[in-house]
C-alpha positions in Angstrom: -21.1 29.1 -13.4 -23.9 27.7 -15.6 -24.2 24.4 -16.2 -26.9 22.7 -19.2 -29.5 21.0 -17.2 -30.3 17.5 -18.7 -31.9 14.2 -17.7 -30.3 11.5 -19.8 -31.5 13.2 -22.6 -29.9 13.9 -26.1 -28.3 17.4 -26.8 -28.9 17.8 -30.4 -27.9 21.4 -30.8 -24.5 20.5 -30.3 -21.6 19.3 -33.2 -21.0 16.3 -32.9 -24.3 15.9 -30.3 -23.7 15.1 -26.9 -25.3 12.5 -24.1 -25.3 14.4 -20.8 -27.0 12.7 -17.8 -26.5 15.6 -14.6 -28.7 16.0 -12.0 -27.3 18.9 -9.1 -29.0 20.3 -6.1 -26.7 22.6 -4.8 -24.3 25.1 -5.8 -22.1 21.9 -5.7 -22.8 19.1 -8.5 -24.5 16.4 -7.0 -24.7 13.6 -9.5 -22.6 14.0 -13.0 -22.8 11.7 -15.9 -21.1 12.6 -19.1 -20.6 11.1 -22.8 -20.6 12.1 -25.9 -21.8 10.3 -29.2 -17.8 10.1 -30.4 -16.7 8.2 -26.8 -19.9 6.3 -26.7 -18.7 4.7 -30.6 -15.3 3.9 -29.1 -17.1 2.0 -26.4 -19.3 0.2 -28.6 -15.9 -0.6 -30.7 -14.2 -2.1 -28.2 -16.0 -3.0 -25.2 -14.5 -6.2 -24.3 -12.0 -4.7 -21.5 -13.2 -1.6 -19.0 -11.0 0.3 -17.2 -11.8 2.3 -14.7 -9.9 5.0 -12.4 -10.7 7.0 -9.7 -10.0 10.6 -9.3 -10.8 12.5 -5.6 -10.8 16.0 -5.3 -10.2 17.8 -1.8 -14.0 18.2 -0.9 -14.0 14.0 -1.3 -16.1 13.9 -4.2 -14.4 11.3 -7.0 -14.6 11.6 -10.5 -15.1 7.9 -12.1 -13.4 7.4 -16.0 -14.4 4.7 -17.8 -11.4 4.1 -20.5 -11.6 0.8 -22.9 -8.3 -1.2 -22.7 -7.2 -4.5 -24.4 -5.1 -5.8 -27.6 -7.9 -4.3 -30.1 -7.3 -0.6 -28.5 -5.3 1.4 -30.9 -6.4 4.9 -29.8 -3.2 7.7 -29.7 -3.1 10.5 -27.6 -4.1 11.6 -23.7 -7.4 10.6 -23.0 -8.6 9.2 -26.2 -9.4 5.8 -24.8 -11.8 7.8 -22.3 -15.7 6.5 -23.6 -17.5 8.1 -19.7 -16.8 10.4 -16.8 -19.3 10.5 -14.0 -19.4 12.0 -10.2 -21.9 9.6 -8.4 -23.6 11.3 -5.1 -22.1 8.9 -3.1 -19.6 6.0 -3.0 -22.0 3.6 -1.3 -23.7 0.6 -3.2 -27.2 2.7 -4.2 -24.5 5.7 -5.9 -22.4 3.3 -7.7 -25.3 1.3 -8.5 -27.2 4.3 -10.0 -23.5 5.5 -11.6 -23.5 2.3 -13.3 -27.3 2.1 -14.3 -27.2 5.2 -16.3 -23.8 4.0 -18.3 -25.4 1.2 -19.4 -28.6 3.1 -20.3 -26.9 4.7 -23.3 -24.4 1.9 -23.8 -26.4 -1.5 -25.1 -22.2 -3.1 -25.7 -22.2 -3.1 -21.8 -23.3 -6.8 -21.9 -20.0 -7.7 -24.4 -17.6 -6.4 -21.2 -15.7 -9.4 -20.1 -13.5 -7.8 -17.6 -13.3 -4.4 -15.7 -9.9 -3.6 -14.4 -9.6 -1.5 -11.0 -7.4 -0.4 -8.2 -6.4 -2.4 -4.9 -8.1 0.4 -3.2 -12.0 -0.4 -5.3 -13.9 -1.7 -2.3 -17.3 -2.0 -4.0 -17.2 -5.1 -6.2 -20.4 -6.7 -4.7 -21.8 -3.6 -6.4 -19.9 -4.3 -9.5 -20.3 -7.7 -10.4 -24.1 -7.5 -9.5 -24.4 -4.1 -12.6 -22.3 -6.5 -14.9 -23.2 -10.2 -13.6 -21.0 -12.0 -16.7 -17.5 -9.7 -16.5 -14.2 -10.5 -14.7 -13.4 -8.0 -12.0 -9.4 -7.9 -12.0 -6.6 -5.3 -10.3 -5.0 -3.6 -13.0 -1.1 -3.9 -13.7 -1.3 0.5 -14.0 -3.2 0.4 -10.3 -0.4 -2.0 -8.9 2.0 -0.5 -9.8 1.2 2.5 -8.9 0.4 1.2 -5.4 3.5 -0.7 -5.0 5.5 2.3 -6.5 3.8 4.4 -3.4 4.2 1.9 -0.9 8.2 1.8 -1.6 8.4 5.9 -1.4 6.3 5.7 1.9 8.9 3.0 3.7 11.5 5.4 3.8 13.5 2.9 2.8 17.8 3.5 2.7 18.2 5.0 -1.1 20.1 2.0 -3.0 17.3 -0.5 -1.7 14.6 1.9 -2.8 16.0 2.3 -6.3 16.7 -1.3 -6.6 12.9 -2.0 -5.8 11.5 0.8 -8.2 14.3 -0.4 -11.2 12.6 -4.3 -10.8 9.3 -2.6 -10.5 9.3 -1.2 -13.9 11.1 -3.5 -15.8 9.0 -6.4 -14.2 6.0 -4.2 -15.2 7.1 -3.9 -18.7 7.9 -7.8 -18.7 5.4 -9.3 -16.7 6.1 -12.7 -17.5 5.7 -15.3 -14.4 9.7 -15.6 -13.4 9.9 -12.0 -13.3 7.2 -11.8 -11.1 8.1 -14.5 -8.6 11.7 -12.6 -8.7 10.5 -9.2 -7.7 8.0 -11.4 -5.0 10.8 -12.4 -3.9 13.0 -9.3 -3.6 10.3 -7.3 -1.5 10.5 -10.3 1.0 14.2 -9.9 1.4 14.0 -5.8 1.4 10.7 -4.8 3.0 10.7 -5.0 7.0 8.5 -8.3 7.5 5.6 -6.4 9.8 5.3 -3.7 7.0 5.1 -6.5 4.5 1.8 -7.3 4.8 0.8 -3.4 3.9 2.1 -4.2 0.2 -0.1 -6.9 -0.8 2.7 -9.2 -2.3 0.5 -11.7 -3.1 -1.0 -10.3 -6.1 2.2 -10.0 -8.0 1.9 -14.3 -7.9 -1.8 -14.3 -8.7 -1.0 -15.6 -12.5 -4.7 -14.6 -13.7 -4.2 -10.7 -13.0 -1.4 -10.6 -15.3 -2.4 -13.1 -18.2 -4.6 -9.5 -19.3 -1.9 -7.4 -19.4 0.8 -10.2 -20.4 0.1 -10.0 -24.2 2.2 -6.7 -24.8 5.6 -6.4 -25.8 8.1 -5.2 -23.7 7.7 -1.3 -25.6 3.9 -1.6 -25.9 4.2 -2.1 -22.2 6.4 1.0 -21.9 4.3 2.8 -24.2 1.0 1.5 -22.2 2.1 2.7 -18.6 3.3 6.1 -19.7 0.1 7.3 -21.3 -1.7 5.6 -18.8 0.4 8.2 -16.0 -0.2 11.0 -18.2 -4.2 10.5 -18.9 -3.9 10.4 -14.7 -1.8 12.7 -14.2 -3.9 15.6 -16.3 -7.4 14.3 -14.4 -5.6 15.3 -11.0 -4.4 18.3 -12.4 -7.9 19.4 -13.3 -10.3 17.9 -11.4 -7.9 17.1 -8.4 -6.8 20.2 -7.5 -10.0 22.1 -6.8 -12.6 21.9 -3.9 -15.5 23.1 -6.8 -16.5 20.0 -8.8 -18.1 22.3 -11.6 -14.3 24.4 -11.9 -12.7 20.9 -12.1 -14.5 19.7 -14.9 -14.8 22.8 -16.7 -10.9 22.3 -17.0 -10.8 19.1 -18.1 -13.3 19.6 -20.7 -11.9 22.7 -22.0 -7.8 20.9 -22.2 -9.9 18.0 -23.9 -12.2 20.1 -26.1 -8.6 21.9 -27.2 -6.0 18.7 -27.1 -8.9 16.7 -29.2 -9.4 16.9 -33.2 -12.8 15.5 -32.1 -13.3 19.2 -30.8 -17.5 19.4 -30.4 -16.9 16.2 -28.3 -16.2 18.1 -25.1 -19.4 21.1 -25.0 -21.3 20.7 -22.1 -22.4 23.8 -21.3 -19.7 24.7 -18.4 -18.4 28.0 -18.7 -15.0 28.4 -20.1 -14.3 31.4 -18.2 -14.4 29.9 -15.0 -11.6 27.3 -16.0 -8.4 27.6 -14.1 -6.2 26.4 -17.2 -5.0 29.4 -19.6 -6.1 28.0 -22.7 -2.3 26.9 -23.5 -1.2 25.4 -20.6 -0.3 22.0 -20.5 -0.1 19.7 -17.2 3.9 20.1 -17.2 3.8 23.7 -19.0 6.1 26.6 -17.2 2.5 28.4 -17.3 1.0 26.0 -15.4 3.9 25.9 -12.5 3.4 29.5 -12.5 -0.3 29.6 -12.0 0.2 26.9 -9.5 3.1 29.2 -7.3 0.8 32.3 -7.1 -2.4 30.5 -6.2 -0.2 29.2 -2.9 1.2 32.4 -2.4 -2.0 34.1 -2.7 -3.6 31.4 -0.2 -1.0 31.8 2.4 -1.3 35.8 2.2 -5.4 35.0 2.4 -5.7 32.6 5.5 -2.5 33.3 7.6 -1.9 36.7 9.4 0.9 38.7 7.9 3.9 37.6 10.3 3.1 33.9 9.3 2.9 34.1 5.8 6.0 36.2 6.3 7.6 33.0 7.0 5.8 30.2 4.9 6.7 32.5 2.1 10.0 32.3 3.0 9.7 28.4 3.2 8.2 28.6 -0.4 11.0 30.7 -1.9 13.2 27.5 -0.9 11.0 25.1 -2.7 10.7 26.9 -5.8 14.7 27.1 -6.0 15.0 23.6 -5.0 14.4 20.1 -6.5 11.4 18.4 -4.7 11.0 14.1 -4.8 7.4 13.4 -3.1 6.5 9.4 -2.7 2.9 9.3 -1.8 0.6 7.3 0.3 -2.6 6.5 1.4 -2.1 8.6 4.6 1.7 9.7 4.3 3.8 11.3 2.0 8.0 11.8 1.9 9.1 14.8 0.9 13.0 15.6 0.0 14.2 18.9 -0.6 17.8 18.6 -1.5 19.5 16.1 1.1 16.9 17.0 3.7 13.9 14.5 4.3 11.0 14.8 6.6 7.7 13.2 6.9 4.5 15.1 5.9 1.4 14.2 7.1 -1.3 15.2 4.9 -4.4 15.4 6.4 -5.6 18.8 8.1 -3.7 20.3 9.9 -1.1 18.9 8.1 2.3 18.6 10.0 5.7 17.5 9.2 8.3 16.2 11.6 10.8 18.8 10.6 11.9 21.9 13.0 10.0 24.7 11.1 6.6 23.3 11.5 7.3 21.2 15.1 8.7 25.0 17.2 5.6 27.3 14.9 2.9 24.7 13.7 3.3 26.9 10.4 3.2 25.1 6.6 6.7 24.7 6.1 9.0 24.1 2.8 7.6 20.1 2.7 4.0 21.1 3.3 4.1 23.5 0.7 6.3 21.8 -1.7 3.6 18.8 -1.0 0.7 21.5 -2.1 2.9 22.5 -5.5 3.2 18.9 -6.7 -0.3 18.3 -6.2 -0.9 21.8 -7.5 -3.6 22.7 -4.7 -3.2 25.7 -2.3 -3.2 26.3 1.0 -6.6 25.2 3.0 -8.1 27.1 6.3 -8.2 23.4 7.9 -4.2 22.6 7.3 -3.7 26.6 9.9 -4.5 26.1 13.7 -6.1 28.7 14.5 -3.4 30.9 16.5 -2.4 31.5 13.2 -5.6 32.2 11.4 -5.5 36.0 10.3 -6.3 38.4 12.7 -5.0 36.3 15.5 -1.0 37.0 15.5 0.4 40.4 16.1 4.1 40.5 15.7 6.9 38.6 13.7 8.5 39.0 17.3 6.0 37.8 19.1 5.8 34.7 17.4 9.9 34.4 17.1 9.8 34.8 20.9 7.1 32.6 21.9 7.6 30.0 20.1 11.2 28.9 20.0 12.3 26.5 22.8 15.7 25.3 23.3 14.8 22.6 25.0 12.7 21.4 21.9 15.3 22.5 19.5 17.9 19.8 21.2 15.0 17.4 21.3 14.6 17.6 17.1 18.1 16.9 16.8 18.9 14.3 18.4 15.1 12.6 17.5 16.3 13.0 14.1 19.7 11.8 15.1 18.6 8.7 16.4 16.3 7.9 13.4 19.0 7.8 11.3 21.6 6.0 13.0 18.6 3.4 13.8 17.7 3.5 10.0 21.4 3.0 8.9 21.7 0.1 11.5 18.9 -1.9 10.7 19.5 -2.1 7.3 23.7 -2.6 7.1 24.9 -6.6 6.7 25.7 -8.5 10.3 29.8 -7.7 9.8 28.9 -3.9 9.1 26.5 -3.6 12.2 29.1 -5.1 14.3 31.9 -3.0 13.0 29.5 0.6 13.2 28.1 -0.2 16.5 31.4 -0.9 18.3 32.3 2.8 17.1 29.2 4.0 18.4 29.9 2.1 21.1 33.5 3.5 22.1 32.1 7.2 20.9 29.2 6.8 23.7 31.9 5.9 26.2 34.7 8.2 25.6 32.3 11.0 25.8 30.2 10.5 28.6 32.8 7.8 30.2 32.7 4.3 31.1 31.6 4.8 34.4 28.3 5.3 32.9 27.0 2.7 31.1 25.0 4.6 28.0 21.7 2.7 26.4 22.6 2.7 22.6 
């Protein structure tokens, strides 16, 4: 892939012309800076409120969009309040600093910003409000909720109290006035276990000055707000989130912006269009794109495992794309739920999941995999041990023989057993625990007998 090599110079052979800051040193891009003369306008329209959002693709790299926010901000469609993308080298205070140098090199309106909006997870504010000494860093209401919204999936909490949570969520999101805060405040305490608490960051939802810049929209413009907001995210993990080469990922966000913009000379920057992964009509939730997604994982599996194991992941994969899949993320965690079946998928390599499949073979199973479809990557050599790595295996038989254990096999059950009695127990009223653990209590005994007192 070839990619224009510029200095924070202007491209003047382009329609509209086109700022393009890059610097690269390896086959990899290094440093990326990008904006053209149509997003640096909007910027200098309205430059009071900067939002910014983080995207990470699996080699760890994160793409940084700067999108303009605030009452003034009348932009429709995905992406159109984007005014800068850049890929600093590193995350530390000397890559953001140098990030944030170069915006403001082709952006004099930097010095009208009055506040910058991030995520609970942006640890670099020293760095941040030393590059724009008179703005206002705040947490955005879009990043909060989306933490809070991944912090309830990751609980595993019982279904009603989940839902409950996530229905006050949204409509306290969409209303964000200081009573309705206070009131969801106040329905976390009562619902989240009080030593996981601490892990939600409550506290912000009753910090008054967070909210007083997202409190001026109506209860639709709110609506209206949030959902864009999840679909300009959405599509930047779709392109540049799903693919270990920086250069692939942005050649596929350019090209679905270059073709979903009327601005369309906005987007040239030299990448390739042939190396984008994006047929040139798929959208993020096309049919096409589900597709494209499927075969990549097959073809993955058929690459990296040998050809008794991806016998059986395949299998595990036939079930997920037949089934409906519900994935709450987290920052280490994710719950997947295939039908009425729930496990817990970890998903850092080699990812594992607690159920059977992937316990008795240490094989991707159906939640691993239906994790890798909703994120729409594909399978990694890392997330194999290496028993399985191809060449390594022999048989279907072999594996079938070696690897299932009776022993383990009761050991699943009744783990899982266990977890859910405890789960229902903990969370039923005082009258209902009473009433559920005398049964248990007279079940315990009547099987294995009085005589032998049984620790419940």
């Amino acid at each position: 892939m070839s990619l224009t090599m510029m200095n924070g110079l202007l491209i003047k052979n382009s329609s509209p012309p086109v700022l393009l800051h890059q610097v690269t040193k390896t086959a990899q891009l290094d440093t990326f800076n990008f904006q053209s003369c149509f997003m640096q306008g909007v910027f200098a329209r309205f430059p009071e409120i900067l939002f910014i959002h983080r995207t990470y693709n699996p080699r760890g790299k994160v793409l940084y969009t700067f999108l303009v926010d605030g009452p003034r901000v009348q932009l429709e469609g995905h992406l159109a309040r984007a005014v800068y993308f850049a890929i600093p080298t590193k995350e530390d205070a000397e890559g953001l600093a140098q990030m944030f140098q170069v915006f403001k090199k082709f952006n004099p309106a930097w010095e009208r910003v009055c506040t910058i909006l991030v995520d609970p997870y942006f640890l670099p504010l020293p760095t941040l409000a030393m590059e724009f000494p008179t703005a206002e860093v705040l947490l955005s209401a879009f990043h909060i909720c989306k933490f809070l919204q991944g912090k309830f999936y990751q609980l595993s909490l019982e279904q009603p109290v989940e839902r409950v949570l996530l229905t006050s969520l949204q409509s306290t999101m969409c209303s964000a006035t200081a009573g309705n805060l206070r009131k969801l405040h106040a329905l976390m305490s009562n619902c989240i276990p009080p030593a996981k608490l601490p892990e939600l960051h409550a506290h912000c939802l009753l910090n008054d000055r967070i909210w007083l810049a997202h409190r001026w929209r109506s209860q639709t413009e709110s609506s209206h707000y949030f959902h864009s907001l999840e679909v300009t995210t959405r599509i930047l993990s779709q392109f540049f989130g799903t693919t270990p080469s920086e250069k692939q990922g942005l050649a596929s966000l350019f090209r679905y912006m270059q073709q979903n913009s009327g601005d369309k000379g906005s987007f040239n920057v030299g990448l390739n269009p042939q190396d984008s992964l994006t047929p040139s009509d798929t959208s993020p939730e096309s049919p096409e794109m589900e597709q494209l997604v499927e075969s990549l994982i097959q073809h993955s599996l058929n690459a990296i495992c040998t050809a008794p194991a991806a016998q059986l992941c395949l299998g595990e994969f036939a079930v997920v794309q037949k089934s409906t899949h519900l994935i709450g993320s987290g920052s280490e965690k994710m719950n997947i739920q295939i039908l009425e079946d729930t496990h817990k998928v970890q998903p850092q390599p080699p990812a594992s999941c607690s159920c059977y499949f992937n316990q008795a073979f240490h094989l991707p199973c159906r939640h691993i995999l239906a994790m890798l479809s909703a994120r729409h990557q594909v399978l990694q050599p890392d997330m194999l041990p290496d028993q399985w790595a191809t060449g390594c295996a022999t048989g279907l038989d072999n594996i079938l023989g070696s690897k299932w254990n009776e022993t383990l096999d009761k050991h699943l059950a009744v783990t899982h057993l266990t977890e859910e009695v405890g789960r229902l127990l903990q969370y039923c009223s005082k009258e209902e625990f009473e009433r559920r653990y005398s049964t248990l209590r007279e079940l315990a005994d009547s099987w294995i007998g009085p005589y032998e007192q049984v620790q419940l």
